[in-house]
C-alpha positions as CSV (number, residue, x, y, z in Angstrom):
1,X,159.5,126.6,81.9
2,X,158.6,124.8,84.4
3,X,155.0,125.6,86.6
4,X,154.8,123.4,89.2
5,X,154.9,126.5,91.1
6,X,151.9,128.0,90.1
7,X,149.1,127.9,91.8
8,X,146.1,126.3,90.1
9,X,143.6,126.4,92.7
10,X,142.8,130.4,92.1
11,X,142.2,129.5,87.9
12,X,138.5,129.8,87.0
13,X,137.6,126.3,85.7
14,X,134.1,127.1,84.7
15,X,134.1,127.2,80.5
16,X,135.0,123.6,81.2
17,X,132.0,121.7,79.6
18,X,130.8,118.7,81.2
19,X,129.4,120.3,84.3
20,X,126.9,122.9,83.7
21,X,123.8,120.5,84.0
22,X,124.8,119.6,87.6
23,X,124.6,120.7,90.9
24,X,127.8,120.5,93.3
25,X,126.8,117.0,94.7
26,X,126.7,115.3,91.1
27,X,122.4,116.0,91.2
28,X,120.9,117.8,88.4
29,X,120.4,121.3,88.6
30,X,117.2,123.0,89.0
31,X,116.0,126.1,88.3
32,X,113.4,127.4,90.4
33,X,111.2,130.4,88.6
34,X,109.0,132.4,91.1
35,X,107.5,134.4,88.3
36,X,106.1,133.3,84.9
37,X,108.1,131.8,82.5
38,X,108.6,130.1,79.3
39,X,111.8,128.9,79.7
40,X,112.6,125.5,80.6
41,X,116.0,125.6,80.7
42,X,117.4,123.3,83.9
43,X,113.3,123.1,84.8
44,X,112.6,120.5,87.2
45,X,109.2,119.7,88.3
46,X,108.2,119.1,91.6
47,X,111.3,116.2,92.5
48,X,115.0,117.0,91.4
49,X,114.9,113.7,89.2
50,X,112.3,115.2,87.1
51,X,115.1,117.2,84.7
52,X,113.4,118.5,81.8
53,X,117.2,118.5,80.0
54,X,115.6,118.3,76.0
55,X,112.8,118.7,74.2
56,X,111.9,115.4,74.2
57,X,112.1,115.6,77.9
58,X,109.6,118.2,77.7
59,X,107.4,116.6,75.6
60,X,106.8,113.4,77.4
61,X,106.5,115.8,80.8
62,X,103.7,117.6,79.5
63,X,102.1,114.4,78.3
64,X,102.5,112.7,81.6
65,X,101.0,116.2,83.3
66,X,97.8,116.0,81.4
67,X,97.8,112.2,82.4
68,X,98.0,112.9,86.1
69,X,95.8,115.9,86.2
70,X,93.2,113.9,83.8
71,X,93.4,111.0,86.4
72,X,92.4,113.5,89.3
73,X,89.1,113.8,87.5
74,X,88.7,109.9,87.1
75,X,89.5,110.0,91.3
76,X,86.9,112.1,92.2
77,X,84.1,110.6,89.9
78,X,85.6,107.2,91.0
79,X,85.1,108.7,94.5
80,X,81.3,110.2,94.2
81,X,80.1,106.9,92.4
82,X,81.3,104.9,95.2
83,X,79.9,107.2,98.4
84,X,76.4,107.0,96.3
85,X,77.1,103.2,96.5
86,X,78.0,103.8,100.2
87,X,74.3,106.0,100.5
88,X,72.7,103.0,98.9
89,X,74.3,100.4,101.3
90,X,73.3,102.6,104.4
91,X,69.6,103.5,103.6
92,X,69.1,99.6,103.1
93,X,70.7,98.6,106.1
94,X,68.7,97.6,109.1
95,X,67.9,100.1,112.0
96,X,69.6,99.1,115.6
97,X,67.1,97.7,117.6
98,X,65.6,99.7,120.3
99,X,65.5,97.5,123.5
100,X,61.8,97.3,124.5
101,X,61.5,96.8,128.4
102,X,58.4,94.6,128.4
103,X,57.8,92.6,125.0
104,X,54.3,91.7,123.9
105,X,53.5,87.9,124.3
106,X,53.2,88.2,120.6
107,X,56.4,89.8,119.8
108,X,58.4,87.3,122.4
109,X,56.8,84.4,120.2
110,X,58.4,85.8,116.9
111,X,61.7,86.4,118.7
112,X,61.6,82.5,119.9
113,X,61.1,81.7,116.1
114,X,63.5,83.9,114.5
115,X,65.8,82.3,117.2
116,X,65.3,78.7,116.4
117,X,65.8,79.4,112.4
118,X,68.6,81.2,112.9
119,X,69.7,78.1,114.6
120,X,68.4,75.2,112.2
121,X,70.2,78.2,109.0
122,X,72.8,79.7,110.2
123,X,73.8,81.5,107.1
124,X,70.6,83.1,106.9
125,X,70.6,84.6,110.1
126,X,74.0,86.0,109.5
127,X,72.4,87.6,106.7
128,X,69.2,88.5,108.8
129,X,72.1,89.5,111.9
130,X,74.1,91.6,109.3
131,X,75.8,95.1,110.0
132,X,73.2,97.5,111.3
133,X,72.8,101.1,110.1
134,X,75.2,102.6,112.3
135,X,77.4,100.3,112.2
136,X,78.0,101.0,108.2
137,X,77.7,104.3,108.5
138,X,80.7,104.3,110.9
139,X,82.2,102.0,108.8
140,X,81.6,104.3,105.9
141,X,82.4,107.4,107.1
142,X,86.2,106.0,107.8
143,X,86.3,104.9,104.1
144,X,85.6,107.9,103.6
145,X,88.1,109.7,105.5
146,X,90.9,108.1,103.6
147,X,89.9,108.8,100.4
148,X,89.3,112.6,101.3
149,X,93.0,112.3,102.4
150,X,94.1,110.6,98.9
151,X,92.2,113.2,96.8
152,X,93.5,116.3,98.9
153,X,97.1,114.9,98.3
154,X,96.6,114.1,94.8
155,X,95.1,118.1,94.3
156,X,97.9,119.5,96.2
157,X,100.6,117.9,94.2
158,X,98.9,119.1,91.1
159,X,98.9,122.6,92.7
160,X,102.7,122.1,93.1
161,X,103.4,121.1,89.9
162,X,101.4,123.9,88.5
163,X,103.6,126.3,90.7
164,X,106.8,126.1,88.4
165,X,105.7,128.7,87.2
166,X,106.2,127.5,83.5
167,X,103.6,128.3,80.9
168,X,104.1,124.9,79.0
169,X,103.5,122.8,82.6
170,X,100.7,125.4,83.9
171,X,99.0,125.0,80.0
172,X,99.2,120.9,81.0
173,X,97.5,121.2,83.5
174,X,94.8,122.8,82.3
175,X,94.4,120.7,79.7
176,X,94.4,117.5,81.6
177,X,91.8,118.8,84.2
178,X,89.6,119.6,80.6
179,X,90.2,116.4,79.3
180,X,89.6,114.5,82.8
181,X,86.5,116.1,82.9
182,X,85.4,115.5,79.4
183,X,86.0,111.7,79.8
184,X,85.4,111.2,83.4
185,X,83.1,114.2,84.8
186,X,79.7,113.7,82.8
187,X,77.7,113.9,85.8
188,X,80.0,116.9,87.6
189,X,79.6,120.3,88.1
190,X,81.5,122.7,86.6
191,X,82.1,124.7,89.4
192,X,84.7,123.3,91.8
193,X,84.3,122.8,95.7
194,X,88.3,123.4,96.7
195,X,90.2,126.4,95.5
196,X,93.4,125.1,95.1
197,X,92.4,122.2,92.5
C-alpha cells in the first residue's frame, strides 16, 4: 500500500522521546513555579543554563546556593571592616586649612620654614601635603557608593534565586545566610537593615 499520499504533517509526534527536556529553539526547558513547590522537575534557577535535569544536578545547586548566599555574608563583613578602616583614615586626616587674612609674624616664620623643608625633603612634605579631610572623605564616600551598588545586586540575585519558589533552593538559602553568618558575621547584628536580603 502505498502512503505517500498521506499527510504526515497532522500526526501527533509527541511520545517521541528525545525532546521533552527542550524548548522549541533546542534551549532547555524551564519550569517556572509561582507557588511553593517541591518539585524540581525541568527547574531552572535564575538563568535558563542553570537546568536542574538530575539529582546530582540538584545536589551540586544547592551546594553552590549556600556557597553564594554564605559569600553575601563574607561581603558585607568584608564591607563594614573596610568603611571602619575608611573612619579611621578620615578622623586621622588633616583638617583643610582655613585661609587666615593677616598671619601673625610668628606664624609667617613657621610657614617660611615648613616651606624650605619641604623643599630641601620633598617626600616628607608630600607626606606633611597629603589628602586633607575632605578630600578622603569625598574620596571615600565614592568607594563607598560602589560597593553599596555591589551588595544591593548581590542581595537581589539572592532574592531571585529564592523566588523559584522551590523548598530545596529557598531551604539553601537559608542555610547559607546561617552559615555565612556563623563564619563571617561575629561582630553583626542579627537583625537585618534591608528587607529583601
Amino acid at each position: 500500500m502505498d502512503h505517500s499520499s498521506h499527510d504526515h504533517h497532522m500526526m501527533d509526534h509527541s511520545a517521541h522521546g528525545g525532546h521533552g527536556d527542550m524548548g522549541g529553539d533546542g534551549s532547555p526547558k524551564c519550569n517556572m513555579n509561582m507557588l511553593f513547590t517541591w518539585d524540581t522537575t525541568d527547574l531552572c534557577v535564575v538563568f535558563r543554563q542553570w537546568h536542574i535535569t538530575s539529582t546530582m544536578s540538584l545536589v551540586v545547586s544547592l551546594a553552590a546556593i549556600v556557597a553564594i548566599c554564605a559569600g553575601y555574608e563574607a561581603l558585607r563583613e568584608g564591607i563594614r571592616q573596610y568603611e571602619a578602616m575608611l573612619a579611621r583614615r578620615v578622623d586621622t586626616a588633616p583638617l583643610p586649612r582655613s585661609p587666615s587674612p593677616l598671619p601673625s609674624p610668628r606664624r609667617y616664620f613657621e610657614e617660611q620654614e615648613e616651606e624650605s623643608a619641604t623643599e630641601t625633603a620633598p617626600f616628607l612634605g608630600a607626606l606633611r601635603t597629603g589628602q586633607n579631610r575632605e578630600q578622603v572623605t569625598r574620596q571615600a564616600h565614592v568607594t563607598k557608593a560602589v560597593l553599596y551598588g555591589v551588595q544591593n545586586f548581590y542581595a537581589f540575585m539572592i532574592m531571585l534565586i529564592f523566588m523559584t519558589y522551590n523548598g530545596w533552593v529557598m531551604i539553601a538559602v537559608s542555610v547559607g545566610a546561617g552559615l555565612g553568618y556563623l563564619v563571617f558575621g561575629g561582630r553583626t547584628p542579627v537583625t537585618k537593615e534591608t528587607a529583601c536580603h
